[in-house]
N, C-alpha and C positions, 0 to 999 in steps of 0.2 A: 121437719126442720127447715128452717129458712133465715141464713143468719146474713144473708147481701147487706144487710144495712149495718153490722158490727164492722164491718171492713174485714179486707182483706188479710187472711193468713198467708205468708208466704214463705218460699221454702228455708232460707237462710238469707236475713236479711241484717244489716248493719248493725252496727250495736254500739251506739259510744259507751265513752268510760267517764267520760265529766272533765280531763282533767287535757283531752287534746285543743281546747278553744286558749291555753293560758301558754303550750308553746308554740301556737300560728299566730299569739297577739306578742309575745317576745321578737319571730321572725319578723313581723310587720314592722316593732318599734325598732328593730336594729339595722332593718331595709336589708335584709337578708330573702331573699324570693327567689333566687338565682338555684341552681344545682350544688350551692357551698352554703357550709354555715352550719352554726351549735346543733340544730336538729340533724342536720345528716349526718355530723361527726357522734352525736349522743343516739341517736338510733340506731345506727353501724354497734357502735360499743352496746347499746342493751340487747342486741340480735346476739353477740358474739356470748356475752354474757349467761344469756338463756339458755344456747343452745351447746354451749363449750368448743364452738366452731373458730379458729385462730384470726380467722382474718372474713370480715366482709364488705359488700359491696353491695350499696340500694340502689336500685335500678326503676322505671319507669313501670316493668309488669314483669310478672313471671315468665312470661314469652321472650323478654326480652332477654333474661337472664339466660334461658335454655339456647340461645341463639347464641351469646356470648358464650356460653361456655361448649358449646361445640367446636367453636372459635377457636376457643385456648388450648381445645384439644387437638387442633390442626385437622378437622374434617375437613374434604377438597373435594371437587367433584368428582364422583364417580367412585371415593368411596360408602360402602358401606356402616349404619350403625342400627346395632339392632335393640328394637325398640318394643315394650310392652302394648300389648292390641287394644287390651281393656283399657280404655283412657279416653281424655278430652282431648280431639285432633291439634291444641298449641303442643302435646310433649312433641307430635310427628311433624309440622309446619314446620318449624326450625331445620328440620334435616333435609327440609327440601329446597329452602332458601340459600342452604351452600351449595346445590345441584349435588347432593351425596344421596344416597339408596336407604332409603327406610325399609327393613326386615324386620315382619313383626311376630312376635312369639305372645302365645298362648297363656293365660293365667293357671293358677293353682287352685283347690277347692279349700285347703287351710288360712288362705290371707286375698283368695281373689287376686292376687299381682301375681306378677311375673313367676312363671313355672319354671323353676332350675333345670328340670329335665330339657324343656322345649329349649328353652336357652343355649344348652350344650350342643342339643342336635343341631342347633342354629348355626352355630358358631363353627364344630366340627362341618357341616356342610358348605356352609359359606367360604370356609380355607381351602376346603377339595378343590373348589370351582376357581380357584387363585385371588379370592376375593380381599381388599385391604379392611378389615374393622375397625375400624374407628374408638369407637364408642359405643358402650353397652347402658340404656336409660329404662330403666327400670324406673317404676311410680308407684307412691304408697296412696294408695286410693282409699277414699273416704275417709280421709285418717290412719289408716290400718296399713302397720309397720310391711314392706315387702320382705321375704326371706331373705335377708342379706348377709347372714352367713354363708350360704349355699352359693345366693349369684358371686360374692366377691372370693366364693373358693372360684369360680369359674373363671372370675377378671386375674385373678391372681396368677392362676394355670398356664392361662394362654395371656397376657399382658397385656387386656385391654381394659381402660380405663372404664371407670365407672362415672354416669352423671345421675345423680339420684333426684328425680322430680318428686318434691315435698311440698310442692303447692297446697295440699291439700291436707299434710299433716305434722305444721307445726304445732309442736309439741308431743307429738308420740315418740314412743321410743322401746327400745329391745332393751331388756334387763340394764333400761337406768341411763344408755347411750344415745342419743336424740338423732331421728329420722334426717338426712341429708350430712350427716358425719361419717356415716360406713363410707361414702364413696372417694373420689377427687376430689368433686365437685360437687355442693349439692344446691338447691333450688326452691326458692321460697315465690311466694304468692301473697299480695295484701289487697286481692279484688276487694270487691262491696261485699261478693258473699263469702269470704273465708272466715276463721277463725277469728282473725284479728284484721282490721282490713286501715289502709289509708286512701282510700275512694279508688285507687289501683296504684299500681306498683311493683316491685319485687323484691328479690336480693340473691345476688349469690355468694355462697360461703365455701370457704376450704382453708384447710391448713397451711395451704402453700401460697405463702405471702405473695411470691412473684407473681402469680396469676391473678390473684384479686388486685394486683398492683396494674395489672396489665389489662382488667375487665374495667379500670377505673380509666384509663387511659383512652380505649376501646370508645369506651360508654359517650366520653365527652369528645367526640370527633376526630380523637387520637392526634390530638395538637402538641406537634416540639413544643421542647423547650426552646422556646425562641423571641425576640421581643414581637416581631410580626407573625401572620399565621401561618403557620408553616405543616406543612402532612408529608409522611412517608411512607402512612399506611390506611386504608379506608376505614374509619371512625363511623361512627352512631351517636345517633342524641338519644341515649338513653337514663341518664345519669338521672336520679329524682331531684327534687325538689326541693329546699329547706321548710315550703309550704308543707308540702306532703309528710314529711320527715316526721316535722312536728306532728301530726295527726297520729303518725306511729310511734311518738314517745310515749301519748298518753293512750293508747293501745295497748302497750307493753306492760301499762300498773295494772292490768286489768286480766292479762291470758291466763292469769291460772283459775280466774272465774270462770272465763270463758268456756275452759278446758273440763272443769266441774259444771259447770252448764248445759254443757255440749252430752256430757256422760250421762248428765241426771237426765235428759229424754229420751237418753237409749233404756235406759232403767223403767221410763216411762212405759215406752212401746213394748217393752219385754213382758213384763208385768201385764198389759192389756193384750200382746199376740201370741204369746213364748206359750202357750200351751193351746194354740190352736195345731192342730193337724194340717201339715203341706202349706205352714207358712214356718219357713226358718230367718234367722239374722246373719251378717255377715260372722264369720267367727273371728277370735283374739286368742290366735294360743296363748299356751303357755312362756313368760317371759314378755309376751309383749302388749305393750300400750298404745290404747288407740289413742284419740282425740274426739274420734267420735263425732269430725264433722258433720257427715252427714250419717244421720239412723236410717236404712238400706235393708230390705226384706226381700226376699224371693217366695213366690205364690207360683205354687204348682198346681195346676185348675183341676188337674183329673184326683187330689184329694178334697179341695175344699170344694170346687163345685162353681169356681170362679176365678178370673182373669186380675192378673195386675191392672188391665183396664178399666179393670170395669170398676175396681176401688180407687183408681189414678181419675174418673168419671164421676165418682161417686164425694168424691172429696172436690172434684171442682164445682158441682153443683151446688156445694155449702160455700162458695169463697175461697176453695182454700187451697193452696197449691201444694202438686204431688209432681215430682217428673221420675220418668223411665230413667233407668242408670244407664251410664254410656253405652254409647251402640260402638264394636269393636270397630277400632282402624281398618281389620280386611276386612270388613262389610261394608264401608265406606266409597263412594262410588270413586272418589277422588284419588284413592288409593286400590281401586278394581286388579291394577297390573303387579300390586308390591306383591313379594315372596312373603308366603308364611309358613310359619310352623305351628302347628295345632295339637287340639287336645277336645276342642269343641266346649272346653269348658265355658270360654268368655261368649260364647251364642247363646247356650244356657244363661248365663247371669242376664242377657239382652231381653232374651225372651220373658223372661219370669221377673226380674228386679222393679225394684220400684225403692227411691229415696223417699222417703217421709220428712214435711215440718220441722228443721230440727234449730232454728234459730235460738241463740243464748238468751235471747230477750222473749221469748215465747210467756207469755202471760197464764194463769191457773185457768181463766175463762177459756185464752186459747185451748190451751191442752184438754176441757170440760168439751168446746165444740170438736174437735179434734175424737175424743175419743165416742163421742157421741154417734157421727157419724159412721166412724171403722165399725162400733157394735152394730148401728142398721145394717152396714151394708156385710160383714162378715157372717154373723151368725143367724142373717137371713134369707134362706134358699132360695137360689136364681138360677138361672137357666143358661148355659152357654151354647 
């Protein structure tokens, strides 16, 4: 095979919906371009709308948002927030922008997040040693709801807030309830590669209007009420766009395709890998819904006879991109000194995981080269 000249497959990439170019040309005609206006007031409302979250707030990126809302939670230097390992280093950056202690705990083998067991040890350790907890941020990776009945019996227990990083899966949910509503605070994502994307941006949402009141505030330089400019508190340009906004309204007619999309190429890869030997999927208990960002395989070499590389290798030789699933926070060199709590599960997922292809816009030719190659290179014997 040799498909360089069909172009590139790649791993999750954009996807309009047809209908975002008619409210970035309303912004344009009403000279609305600034951080105000119908798009950001109508994108807030269909965010709140989707997700049954009471109050939100768009923001420039999802980083931004986890920043703010560590904010609201009053992290300071030198406290502690204990934060899930398995993840992309924006959930851990944020904690160390307010000079607080990122503690990272260990994932679970039913959802890959955050391990309620590690969590508790965390937290019961962290108090012995007189430590302040902040914040407990848990992340639904790949889509796939975290155990949130479990961590929010632990927030509840000992009183620490929950920030739930959802970047990665709007629109998943636990028996019907929608991913970043279990916590305080939760946290959305509209990169280029997410689910539904407005070229980047964010949002945070919670029920507690004063804080999205006050992440709004925050966002736009945290300027009085005053006729000249006036601060009382240090502020962020964070606030989006009405450009941006727009792009997200006409995103929003579109996610539950997305959403069926996104599922129909895990169905895909199930169907072409689910009955190979020592390769398994991520799982979706019972009660809960993924999204199904990205489709995510773990490849045990000593049954099939072959390395997640060597298929992550084997797919870039066709054009077509494959990346390793995150490498944990304590194996990260930049985080070598943070405390953890383990279980060795999320080294497992490092070593063996591999994301698969999983763009909404994936074409039958795609998914034909796509499956072409996994059968070369899977079901034929190689040497490690």
């Amino acid at each position: 095979m040799n498909y360089h000249n069909n172009g590139r497959i790649w791993l999750s990439s954009p996807h309009m919906g047809g209908d975002e170019l008619s409210f970035i040309h309303d912004a344009f005609t009403n000279n609305f371009v600034a951080p105000v206006g119908e798009n950001v007031d109508g994108f807030e409302a269909d965010i709140a709308k989707f997700t049954g979250a009471g109050n939100v707030s768009v923001l420039t990126s999802g980083t931004a948002a986890i920043h703010l809302g560590l904010i609201l939670l009053d992290v300071q230097p030198g406290d502690v927030v204990i934060c899930q390992s398995f993840t992309f280093s924006a959930t851990a950056n944020p904690i160390t922008y307010l000079g607080a202690e990122p503690v990272f705990v260990d994932s679970e083998e039913d959802t890959w997040n955050m391990c309620p067991d590690a969590l508790e040890e965390a937290v019961r350790d962290q108090l012995s040693k007189g430590k302040r907890i902040k914040a407990i941020l848990p992340v639904h990776l790949y889509g796939m709801p975290a155990n949130m009945e479990r961590i929010m019996d632990v927030s509840h227990r000992y009183c620490i807030p929950v920030l739930e990083d959802t970047a990665e899966a709007m629109g998943a949910h636990i028996l019907g309830k929608q991913c970043g509503t279990f916590g305080h605070l939760g946290v959305l994502s509209f990169n280029g590669n997410k689910i539904i994307t407005t070229s980047g941006g964010g949002a945070l949402i919670s029920d507690d209007e004063d804080m999205i009141r006050k992440s709004r505030y925050l966002a736009t330089q945290a300027r009085d009420p005053a006729p000249h400019y006036q601060h009382t508190e240090i502020g962020y340009n964070y606030r989006m766009s009405n450009i941006v906004a727009g792009i997200g309204r006409g995103q929003m007619r579109v996610i539950e395709d997305r959403i069926r999309q996104r599922r129909a190429n895990y169905d895909f890869y199930r169907g072409l890998l689910g009955s190979v030997d020592g390769i398994t999927f991520q799982p979706e208990p019972d009660g809960f819904f993924s999204n199904r960002w990205l489709t995510t395989i773990l490849i045990d070499p000593e049954v099939t006879g072959f390395t997640r590389e060597h298929l992550r290798l084997s797919l870039a030789a066709e054009n077509i991109e494959s990346r390793p699933v995150w490498k944990p926070m304590h194996q990260q060199p930049v985080y070598k000194s943070a405390r953890y709590y383990g279980n060795g599960i999320s080294c497992k997922l490092f070593e063996q995981g591999l994301c698969l292809p999983s763009g909404s816009n994936l074409s039958g030719r795609d998914r034909e080269r796509i499956a072409d190659c996994i059968t070369e290179t899977v079901f034929e014997p190689v040497s490690i």
